[in-house]
N, CA, C and O atoms as a Maestro MAE file, in Angstrom:
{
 s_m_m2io_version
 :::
 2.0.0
}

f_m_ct {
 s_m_title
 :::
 protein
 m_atom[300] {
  # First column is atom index #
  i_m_mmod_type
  r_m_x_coord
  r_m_y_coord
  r_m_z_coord
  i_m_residue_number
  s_m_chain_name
  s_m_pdb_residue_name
  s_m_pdb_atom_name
  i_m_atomic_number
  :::
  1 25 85.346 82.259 95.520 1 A "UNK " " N  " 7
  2 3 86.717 82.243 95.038 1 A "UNK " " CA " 6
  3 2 86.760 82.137 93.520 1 A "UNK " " C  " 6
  4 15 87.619 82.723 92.862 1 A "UNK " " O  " 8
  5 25 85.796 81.364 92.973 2 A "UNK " " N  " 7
  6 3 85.653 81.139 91.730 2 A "UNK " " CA " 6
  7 2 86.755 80.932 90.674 2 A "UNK " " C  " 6
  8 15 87.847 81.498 90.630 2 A "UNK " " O  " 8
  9 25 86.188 79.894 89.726 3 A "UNK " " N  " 7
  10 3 87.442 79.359 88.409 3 A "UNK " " CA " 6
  11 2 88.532 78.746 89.913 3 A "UNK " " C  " 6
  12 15 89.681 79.186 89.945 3 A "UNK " " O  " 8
  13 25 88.274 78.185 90.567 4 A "UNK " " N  " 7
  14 3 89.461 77.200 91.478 4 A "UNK " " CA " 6
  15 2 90.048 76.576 90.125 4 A "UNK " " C  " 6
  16 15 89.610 76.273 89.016 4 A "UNK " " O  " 8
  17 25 91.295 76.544 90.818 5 A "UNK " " N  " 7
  18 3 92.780 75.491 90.206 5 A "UNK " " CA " 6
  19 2 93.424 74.791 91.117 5 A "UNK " " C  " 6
  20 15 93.702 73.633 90.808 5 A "UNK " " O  " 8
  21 25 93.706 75.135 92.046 6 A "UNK " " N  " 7
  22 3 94.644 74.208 92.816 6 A "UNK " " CA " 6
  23 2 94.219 74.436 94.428 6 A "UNK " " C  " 6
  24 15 93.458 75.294 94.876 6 A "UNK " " O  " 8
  25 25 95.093 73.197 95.291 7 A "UNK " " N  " 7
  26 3 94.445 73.210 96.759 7 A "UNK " " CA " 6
  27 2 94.938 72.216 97.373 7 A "UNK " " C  " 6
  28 15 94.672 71.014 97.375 7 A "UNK " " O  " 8
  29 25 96.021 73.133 98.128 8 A "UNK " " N  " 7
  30 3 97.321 72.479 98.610 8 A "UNK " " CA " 6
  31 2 97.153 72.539 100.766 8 A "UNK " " C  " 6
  32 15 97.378 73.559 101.416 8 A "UNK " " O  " 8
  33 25 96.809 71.443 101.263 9 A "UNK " " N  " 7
  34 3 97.096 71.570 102.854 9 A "UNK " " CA " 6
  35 2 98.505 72.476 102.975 9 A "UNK " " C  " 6
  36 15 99.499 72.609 102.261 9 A "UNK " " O  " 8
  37 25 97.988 73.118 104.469 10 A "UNK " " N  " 7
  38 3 99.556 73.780 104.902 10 A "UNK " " CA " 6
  39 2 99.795 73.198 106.306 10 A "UNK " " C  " 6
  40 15 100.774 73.552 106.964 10 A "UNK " " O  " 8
  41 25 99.007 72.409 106.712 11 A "UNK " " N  " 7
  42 3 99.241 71.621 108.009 11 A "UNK " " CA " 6
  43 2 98.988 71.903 109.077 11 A "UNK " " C  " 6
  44 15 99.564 71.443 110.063 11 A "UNK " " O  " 8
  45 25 97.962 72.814 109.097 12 A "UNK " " N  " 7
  46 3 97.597 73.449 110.577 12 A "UNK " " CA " 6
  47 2 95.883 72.806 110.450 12 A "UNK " " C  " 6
  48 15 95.242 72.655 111.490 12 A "UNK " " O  " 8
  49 25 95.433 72.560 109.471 13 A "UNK " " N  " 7
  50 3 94.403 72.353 109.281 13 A "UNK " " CA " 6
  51 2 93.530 73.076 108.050 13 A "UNK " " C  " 6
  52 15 92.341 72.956 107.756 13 A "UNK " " O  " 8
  53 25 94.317 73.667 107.606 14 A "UNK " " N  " 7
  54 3 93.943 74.848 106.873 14 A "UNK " " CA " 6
  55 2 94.076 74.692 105.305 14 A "UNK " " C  " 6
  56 15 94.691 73.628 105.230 14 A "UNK " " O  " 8
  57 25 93.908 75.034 104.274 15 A "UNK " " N  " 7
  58 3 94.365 74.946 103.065 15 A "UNK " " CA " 6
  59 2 94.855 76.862 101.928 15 A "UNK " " C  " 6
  60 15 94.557 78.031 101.684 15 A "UNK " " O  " 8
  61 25 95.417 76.157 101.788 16 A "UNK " " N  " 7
  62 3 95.502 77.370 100.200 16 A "UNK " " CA " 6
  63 2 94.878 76.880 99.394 16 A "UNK " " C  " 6
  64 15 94.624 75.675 99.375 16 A "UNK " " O  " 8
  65 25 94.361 77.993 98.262 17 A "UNK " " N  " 7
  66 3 93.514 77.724 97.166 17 A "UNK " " CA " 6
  67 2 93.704 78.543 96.340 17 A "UNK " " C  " 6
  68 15 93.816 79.721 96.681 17 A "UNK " " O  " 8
  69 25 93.800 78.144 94.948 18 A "UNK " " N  " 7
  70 3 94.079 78.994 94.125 18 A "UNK " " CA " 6
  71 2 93.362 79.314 93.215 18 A "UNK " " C  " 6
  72 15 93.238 78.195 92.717 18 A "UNK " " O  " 8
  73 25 92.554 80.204 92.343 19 A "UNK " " N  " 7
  74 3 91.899 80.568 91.177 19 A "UNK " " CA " 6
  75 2 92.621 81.060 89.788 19 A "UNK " " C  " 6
  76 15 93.532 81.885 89.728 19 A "UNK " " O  " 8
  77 25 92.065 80.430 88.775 20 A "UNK " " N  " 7
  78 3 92.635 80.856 87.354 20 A "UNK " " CA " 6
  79 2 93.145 82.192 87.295 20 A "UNK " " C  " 6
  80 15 94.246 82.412 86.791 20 A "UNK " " O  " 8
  81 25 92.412 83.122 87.783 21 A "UNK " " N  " 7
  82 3 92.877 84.406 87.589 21 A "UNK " " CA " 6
  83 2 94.278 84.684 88.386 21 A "UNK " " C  " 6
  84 15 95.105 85.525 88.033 21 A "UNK " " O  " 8
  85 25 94.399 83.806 89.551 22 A "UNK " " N  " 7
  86 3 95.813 84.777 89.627 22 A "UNK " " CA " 6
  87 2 95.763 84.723 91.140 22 A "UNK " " C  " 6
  88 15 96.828 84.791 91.754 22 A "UNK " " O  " 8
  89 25 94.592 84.604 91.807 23 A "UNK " " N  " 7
  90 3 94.361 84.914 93.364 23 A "UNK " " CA " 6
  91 2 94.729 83.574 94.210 23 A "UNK " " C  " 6
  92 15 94.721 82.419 93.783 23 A "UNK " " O  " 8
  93 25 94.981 83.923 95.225 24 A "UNK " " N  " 7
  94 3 95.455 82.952 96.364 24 A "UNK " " CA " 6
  95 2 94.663 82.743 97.617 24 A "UNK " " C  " 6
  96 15 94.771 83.768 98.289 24 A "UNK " " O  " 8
  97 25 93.993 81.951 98.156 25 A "UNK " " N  " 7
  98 3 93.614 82.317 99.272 25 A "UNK " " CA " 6
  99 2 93.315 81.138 100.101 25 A "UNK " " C  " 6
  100 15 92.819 80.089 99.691 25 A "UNK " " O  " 8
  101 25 93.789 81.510 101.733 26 A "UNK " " N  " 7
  102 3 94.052 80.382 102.842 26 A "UNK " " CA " 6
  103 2 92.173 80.137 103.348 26 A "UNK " " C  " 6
  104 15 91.257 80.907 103.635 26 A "UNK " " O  " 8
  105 25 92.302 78.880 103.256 27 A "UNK " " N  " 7
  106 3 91.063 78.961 103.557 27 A "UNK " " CA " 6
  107 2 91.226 77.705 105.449 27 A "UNK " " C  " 6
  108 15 91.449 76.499 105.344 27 A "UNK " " O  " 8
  109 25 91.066 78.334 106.752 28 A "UNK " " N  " 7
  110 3 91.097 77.203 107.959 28 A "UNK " " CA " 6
  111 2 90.560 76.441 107.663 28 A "UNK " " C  " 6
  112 15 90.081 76.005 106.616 28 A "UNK " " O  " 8
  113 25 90.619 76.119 109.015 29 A "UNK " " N  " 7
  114 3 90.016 74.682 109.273 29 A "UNK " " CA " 6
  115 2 88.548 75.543 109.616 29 A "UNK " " C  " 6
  116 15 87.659 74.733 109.354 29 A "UNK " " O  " 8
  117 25 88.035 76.585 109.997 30 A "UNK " " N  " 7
  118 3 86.794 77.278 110.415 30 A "UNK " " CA " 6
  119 2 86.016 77.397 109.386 30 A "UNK " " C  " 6
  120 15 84.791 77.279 109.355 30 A "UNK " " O  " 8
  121 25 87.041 77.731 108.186 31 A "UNK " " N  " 7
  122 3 86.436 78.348 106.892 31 A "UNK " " CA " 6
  123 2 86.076 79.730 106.266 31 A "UNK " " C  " 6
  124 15 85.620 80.145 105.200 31 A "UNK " " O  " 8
  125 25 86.587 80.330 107.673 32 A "UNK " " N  " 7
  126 3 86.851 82.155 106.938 32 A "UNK " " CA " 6
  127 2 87.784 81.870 105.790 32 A "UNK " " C  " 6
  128 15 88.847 81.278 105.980 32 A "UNK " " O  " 8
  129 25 87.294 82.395 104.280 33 A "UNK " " N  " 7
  130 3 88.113 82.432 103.496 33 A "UNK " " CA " 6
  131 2 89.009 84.178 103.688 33 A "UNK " " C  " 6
  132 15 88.348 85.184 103.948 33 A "UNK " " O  " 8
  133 25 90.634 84.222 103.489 34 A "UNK " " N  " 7
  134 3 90.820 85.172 103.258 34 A "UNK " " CA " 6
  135 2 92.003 85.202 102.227 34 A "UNK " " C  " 6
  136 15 93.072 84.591 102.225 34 A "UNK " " O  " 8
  137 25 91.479 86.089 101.373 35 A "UNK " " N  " 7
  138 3 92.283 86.261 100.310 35 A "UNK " " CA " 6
  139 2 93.466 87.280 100.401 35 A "UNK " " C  " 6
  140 15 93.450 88.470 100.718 35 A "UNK " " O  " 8
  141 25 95.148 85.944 99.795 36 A "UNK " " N  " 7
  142 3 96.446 86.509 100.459 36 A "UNK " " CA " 6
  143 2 97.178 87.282 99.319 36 A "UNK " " C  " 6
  144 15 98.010 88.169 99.509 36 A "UNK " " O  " 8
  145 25 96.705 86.773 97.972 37 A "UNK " " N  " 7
  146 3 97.495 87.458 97.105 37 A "UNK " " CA " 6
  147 2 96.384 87.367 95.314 37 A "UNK " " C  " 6
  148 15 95.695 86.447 94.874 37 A "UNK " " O  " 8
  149 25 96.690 88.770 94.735 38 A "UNK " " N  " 7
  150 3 96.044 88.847 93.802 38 A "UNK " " CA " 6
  151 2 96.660 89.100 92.691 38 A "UNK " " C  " 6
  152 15 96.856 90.315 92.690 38 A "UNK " " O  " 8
  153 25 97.286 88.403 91.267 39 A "UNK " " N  " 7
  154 3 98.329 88.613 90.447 39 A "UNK " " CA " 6
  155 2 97.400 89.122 89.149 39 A "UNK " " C  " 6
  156 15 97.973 89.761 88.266 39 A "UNK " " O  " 8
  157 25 96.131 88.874 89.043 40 A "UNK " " N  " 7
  158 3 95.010 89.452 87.790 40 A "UNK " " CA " 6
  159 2 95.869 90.526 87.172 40 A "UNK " " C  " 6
  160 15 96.487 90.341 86.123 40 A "UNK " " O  " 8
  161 25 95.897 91.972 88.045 41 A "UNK " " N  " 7
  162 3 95.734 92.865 87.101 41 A "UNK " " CA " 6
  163 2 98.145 92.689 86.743 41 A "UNK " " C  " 6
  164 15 98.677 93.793 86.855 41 A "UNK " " O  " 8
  165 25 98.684 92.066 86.566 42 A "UNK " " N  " 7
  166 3 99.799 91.698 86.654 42 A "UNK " " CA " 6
  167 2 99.929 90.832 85.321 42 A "UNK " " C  " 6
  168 15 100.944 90.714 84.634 42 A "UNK " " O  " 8
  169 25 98.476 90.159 85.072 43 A "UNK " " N  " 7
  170 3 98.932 88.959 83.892 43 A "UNK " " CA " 6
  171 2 98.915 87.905 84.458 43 A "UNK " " C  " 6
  172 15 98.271 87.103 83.782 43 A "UNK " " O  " 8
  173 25 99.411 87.330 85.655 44 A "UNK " " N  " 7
  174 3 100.036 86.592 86.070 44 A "UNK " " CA " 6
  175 2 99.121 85.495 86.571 44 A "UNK " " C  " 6
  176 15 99.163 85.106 87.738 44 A "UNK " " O  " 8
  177 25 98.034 84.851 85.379 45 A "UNK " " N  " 7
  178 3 97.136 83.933 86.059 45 A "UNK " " CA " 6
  179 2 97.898 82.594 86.664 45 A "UNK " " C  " 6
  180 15 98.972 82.215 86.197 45 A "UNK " " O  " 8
  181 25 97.423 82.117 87.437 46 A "UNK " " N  " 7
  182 3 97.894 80.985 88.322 46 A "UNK " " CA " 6
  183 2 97.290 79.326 87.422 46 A "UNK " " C  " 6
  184 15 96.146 78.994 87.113 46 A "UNK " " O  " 8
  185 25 98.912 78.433 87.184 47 A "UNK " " N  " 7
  186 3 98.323 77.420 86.310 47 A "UNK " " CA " 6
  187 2 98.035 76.414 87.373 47 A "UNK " " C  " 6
  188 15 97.288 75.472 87.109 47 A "UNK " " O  " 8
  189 25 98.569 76.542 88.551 48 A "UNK " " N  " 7
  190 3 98.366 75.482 89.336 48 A "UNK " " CA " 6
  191 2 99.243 75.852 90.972 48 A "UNK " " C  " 6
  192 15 99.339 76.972 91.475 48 A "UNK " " O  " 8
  193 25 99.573 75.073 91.314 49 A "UNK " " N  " 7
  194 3 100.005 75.572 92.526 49 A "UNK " " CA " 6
  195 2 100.787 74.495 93.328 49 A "UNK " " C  " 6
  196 15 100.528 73.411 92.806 49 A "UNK " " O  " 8
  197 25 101.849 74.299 94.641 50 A "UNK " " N  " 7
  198 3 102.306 73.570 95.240 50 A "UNK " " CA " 6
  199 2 102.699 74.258 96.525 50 A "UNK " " C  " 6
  200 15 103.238 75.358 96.404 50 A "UNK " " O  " 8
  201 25 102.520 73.802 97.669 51 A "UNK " " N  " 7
  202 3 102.971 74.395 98.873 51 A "UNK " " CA " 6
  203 2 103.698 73.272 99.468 51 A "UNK " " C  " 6
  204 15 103.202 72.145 99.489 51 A "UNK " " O  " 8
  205 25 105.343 73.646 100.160 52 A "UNK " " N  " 7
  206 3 105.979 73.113 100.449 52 A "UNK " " CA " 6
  207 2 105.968 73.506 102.434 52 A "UNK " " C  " 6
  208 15 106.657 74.380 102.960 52 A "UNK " " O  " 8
  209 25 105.050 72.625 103.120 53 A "UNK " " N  " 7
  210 3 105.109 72.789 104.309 53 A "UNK " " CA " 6
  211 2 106.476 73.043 105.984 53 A "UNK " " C  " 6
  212 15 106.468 73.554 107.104 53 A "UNK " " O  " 8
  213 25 107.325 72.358 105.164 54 A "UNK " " N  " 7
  214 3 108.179 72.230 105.546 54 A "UNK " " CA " 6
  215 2 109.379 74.193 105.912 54 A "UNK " " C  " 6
  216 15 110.006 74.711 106.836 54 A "UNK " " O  " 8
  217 25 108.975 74.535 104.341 55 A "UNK " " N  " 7
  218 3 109.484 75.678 104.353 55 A "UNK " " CA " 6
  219 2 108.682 76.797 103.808 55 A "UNK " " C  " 6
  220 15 109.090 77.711 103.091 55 A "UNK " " O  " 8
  221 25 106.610 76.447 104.572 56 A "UNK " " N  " 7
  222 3 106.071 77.320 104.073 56 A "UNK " " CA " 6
  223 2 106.329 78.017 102.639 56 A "UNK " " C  " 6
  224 15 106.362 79.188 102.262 56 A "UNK " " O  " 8
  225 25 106.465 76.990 102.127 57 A "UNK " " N  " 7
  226 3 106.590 78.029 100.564 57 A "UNK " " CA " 6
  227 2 105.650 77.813 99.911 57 A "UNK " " C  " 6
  228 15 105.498 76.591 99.917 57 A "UNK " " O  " 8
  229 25 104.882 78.290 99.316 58 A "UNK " " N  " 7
  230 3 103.931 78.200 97.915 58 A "UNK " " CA " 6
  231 2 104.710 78.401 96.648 58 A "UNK " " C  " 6
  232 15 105.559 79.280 96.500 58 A "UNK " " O  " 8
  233 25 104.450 77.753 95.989 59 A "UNK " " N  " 7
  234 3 105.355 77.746 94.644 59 A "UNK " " CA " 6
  235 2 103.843 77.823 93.705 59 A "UNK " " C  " 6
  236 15 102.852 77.099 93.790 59 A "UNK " " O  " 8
  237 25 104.171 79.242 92.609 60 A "UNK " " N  " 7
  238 3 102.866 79.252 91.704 60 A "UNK " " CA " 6
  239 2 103.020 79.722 90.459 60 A "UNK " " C  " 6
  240 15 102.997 80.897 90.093 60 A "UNK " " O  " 8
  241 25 103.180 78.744 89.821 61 A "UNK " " N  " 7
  242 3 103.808 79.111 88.355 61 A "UNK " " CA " 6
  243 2 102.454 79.650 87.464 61 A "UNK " " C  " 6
  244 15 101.258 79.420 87.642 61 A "UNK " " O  " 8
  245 25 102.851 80.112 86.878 62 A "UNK " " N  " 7
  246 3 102.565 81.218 85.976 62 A "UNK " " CA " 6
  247 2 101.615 81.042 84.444 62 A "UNK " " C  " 6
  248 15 102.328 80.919 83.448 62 A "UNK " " O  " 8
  249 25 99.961 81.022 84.177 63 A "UNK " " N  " 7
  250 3 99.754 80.644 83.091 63 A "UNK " " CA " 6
  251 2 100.622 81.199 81.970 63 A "UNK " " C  " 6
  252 15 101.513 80.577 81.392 63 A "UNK " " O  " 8
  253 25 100.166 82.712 81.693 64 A "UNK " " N  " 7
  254 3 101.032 83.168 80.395 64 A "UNK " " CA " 6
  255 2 102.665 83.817 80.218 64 A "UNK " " C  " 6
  256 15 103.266 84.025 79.164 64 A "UNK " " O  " 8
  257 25 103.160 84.062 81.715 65 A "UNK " " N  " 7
  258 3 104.417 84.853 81.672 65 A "UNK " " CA " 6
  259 2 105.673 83.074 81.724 65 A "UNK " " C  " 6
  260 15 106.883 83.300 81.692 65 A "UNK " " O  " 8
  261 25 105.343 81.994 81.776 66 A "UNK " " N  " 7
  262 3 106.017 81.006 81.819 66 A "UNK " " CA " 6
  263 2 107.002 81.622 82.996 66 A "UNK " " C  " 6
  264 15 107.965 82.219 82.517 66 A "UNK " " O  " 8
  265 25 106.976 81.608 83.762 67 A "UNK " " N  " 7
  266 3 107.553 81.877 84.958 67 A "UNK " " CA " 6
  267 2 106.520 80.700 86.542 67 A "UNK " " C  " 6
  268 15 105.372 80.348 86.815 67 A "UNK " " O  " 8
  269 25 107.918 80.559 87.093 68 A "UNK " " N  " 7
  270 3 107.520 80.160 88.586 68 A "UNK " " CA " 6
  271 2 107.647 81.050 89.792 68 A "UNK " " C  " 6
  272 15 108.798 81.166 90.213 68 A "UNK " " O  " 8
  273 25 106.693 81.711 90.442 69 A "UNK " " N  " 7
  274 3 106.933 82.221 91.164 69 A "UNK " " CA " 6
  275 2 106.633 81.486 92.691 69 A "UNK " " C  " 6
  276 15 105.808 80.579 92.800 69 A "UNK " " O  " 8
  277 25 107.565 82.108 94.055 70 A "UNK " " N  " 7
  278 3 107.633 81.551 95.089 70 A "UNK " " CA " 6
  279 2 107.420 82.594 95.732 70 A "UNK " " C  " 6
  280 15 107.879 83.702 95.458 70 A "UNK " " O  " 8
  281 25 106.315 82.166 97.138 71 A "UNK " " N  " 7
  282 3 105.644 83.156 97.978 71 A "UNK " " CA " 6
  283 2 105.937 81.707 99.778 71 A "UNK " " C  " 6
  284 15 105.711 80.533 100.070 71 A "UNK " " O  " 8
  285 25 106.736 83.367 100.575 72 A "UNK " " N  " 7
  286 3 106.723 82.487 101.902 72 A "UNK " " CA " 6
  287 2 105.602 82.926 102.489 72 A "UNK " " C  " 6
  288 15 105.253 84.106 102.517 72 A "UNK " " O  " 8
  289 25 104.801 81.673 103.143 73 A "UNK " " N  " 7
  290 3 103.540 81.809 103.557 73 A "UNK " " CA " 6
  291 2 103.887 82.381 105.744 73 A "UNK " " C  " 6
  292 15 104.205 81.560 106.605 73 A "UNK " " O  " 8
  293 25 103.728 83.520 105.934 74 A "UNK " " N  " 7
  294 3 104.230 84.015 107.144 74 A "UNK " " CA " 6
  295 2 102.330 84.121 108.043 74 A "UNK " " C  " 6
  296 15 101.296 84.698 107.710 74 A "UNK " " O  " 8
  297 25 102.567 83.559 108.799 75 A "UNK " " N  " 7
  298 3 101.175 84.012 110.278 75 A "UNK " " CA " 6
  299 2 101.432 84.649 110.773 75 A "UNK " " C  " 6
  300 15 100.719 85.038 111.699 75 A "UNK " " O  " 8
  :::
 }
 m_bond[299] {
  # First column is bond index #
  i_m_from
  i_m_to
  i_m_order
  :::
  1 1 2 1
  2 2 3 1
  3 3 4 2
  4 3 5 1
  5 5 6 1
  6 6 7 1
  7 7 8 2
  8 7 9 1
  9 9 10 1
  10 10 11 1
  11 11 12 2
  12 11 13 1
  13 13 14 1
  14 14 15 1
  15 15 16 2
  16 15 17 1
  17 17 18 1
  18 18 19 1
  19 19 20 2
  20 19 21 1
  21 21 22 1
  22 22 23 1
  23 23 24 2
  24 23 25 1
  25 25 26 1
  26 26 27 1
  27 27 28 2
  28 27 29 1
  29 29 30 1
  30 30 31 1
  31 31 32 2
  32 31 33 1
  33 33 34 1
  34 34 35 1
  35 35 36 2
  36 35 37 1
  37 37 38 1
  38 38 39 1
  39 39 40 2
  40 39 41 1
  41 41 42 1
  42 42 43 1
  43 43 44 2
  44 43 45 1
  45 45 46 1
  46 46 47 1
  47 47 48 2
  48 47 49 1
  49 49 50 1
  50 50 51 1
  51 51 52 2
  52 51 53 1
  53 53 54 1
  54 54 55 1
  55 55 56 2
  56 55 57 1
  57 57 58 1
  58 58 59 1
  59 59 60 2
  60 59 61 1
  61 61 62 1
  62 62 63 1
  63 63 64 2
  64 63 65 1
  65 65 66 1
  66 66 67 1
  67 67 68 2
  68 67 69 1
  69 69 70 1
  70 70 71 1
  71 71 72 2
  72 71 73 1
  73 73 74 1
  74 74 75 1
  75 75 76 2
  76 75 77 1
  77 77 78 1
  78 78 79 1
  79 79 80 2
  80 79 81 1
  81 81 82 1
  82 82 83 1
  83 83 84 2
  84 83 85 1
  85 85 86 1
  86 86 87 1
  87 87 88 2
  88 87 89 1
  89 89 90 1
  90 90 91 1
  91 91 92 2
  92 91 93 1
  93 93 94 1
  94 94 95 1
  95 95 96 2
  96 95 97 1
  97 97 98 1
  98 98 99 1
  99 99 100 2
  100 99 101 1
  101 101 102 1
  102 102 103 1
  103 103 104 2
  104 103 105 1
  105 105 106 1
  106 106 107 1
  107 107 108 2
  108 107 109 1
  109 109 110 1
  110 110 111 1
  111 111 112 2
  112 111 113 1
  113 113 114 1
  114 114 115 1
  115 115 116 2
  116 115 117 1
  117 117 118 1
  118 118 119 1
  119 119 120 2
  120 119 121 1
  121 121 122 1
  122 122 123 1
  123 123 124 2
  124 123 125 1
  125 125 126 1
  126 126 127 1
  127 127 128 2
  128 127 129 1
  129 129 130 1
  130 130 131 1
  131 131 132 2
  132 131 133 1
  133 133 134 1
  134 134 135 1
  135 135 136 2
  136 135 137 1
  137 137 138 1
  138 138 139 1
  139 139 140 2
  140 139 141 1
  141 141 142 1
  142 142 143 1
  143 143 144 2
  144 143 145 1
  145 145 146 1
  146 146 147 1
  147 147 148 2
  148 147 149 1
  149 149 150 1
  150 150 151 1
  151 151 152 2
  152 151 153 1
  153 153 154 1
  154 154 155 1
  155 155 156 2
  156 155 157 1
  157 157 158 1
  158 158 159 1
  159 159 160 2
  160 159 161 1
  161 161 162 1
  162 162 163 1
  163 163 164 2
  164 163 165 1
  165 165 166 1
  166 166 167 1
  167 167 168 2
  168 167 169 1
  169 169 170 1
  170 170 171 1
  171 171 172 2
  172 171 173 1
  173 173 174 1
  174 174 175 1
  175 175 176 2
  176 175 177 1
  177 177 178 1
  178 178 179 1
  179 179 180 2
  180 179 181 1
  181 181 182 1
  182 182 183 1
  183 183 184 2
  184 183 185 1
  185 185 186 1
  186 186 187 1
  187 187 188 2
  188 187 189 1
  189 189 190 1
  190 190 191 1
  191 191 192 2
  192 191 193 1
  193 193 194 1
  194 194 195 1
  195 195 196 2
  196 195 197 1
  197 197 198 1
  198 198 199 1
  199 199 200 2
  200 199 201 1
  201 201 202 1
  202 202 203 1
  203 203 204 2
  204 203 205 1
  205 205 206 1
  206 206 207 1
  207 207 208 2
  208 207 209 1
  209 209 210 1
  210 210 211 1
  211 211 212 2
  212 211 213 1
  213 213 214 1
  214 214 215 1
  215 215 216 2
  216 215 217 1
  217 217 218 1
  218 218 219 1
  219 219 220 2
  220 219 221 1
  221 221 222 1
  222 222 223 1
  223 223 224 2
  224 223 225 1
  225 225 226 1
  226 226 227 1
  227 227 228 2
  228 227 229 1
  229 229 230 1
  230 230 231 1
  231 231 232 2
  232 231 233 1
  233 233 234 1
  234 234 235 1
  235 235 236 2
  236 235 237 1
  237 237 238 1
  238 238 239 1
  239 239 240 2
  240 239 241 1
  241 241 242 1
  242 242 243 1
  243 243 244 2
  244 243 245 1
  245 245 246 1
  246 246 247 1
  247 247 248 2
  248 247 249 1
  249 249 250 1
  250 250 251 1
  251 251 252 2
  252 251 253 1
  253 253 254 1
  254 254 255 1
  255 255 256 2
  256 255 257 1
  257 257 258 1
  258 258 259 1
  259 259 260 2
  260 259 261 1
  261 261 262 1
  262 262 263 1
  263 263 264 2
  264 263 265 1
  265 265 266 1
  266 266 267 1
  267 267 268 2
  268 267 269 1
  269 269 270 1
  270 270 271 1
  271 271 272 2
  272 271 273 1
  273 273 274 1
  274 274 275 1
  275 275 276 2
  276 275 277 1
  277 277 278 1
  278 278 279 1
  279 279 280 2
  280 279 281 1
  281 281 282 1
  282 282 283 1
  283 283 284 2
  284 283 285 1
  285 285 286 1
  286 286 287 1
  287 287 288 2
  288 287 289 1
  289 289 290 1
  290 290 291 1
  291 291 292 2
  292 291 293 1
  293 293 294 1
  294 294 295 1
  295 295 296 2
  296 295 297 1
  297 297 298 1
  298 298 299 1
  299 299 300 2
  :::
 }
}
């Protein structure tokens, strides 16, 4: 996954994880990593991250565009 930043439970057992560059990815409780979203070639490196379980949301604000962006996490 490399350069990790953030690493938020989603309550199934599972986690999100996030990398500097921009990428997202759910990692189970098994440990297949699979990668859900890629913002690199966008700019849009990832400063950190928050997932709101309740309403599946990931909230992932933005190193250089100063923006927050929100992603619903769907199975």
């Amino acid at each position: 996954m490399g350069h990790g930043d953030a690493i938020a439970p989603v309550g199934d057992g599972g986690y999100l994880t996030t990398n500097w560059s921009g990428a997202v990815f759910y990692v189970p409780a098994q440990g297949a990593v699979v990668k859900l979203l890629d913002t690199e070639a966008f700019g849009e490196n990832a400063a950190d991250a928050c997932f709101e379980t309740a309403s599946q949301i990931l909230y992932l604000p933005t190193f250089f565009k100063n923006q927050v962006k929100a992603y619903r996490l769907v199975k």
